[in-house]
VOGU-3710 file (C-alpha; in Angstrom, 3 decimals, decimal comma):
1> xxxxxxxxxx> -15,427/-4,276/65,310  -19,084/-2,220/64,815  -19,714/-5,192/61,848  -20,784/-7,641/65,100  -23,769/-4,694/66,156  -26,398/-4,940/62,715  -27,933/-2,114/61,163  -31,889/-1,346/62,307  -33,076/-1,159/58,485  -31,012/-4,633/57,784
11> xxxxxxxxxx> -32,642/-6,314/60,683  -35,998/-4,757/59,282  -35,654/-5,890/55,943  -34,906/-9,236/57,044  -38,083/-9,610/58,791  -39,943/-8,004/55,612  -38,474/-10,892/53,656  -39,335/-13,795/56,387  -42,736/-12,320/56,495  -42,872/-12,560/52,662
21> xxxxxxxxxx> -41,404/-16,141/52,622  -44,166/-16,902/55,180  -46,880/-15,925/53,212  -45,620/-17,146/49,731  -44,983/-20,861/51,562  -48,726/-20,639/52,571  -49,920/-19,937/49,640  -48,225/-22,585/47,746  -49,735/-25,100/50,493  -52,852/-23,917/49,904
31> xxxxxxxxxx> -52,526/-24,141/45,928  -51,509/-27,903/46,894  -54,506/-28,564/49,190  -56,885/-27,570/46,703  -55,156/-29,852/43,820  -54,584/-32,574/45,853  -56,728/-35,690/44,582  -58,376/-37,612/47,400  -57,678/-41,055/48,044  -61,104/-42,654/47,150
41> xxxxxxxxxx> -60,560/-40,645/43,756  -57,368/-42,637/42,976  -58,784/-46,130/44,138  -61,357/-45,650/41,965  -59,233/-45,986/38,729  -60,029/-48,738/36,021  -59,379/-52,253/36,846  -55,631/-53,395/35,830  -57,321/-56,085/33,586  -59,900/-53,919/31,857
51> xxxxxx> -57,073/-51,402/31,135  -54,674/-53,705/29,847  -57,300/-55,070/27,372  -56,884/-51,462/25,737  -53,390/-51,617/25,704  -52,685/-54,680/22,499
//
């Protein structure tokens, strides 16, 4: 019955790790933020006439 009551260093280790997946899920947010395109980028593409003019 002691496999209810968990182990200190488990416990620990568990936090190391959500700590970790903290910081890792962060940083990929932040890699995101700083590729993201803004809007008024996008909207500024070539007209869907011009562009199809290149395409024959």
């Amino acid at each position: 019955m002691g496999e209810a009551r968990r182990d200190p260093g488990a416990s620990r280790g568990e936090q190391i790790q959500a700590a970790e997946h903290e910081a890792a899920k962060r940083r990929i947010l932040e890699l995101a933020e700083a590729e993201r395109i803004p809007v008024e980028e996008t909207t500024r593409a070539v007209s869907d006439r011009r562009w199809r003019r290149g395409q024959r």
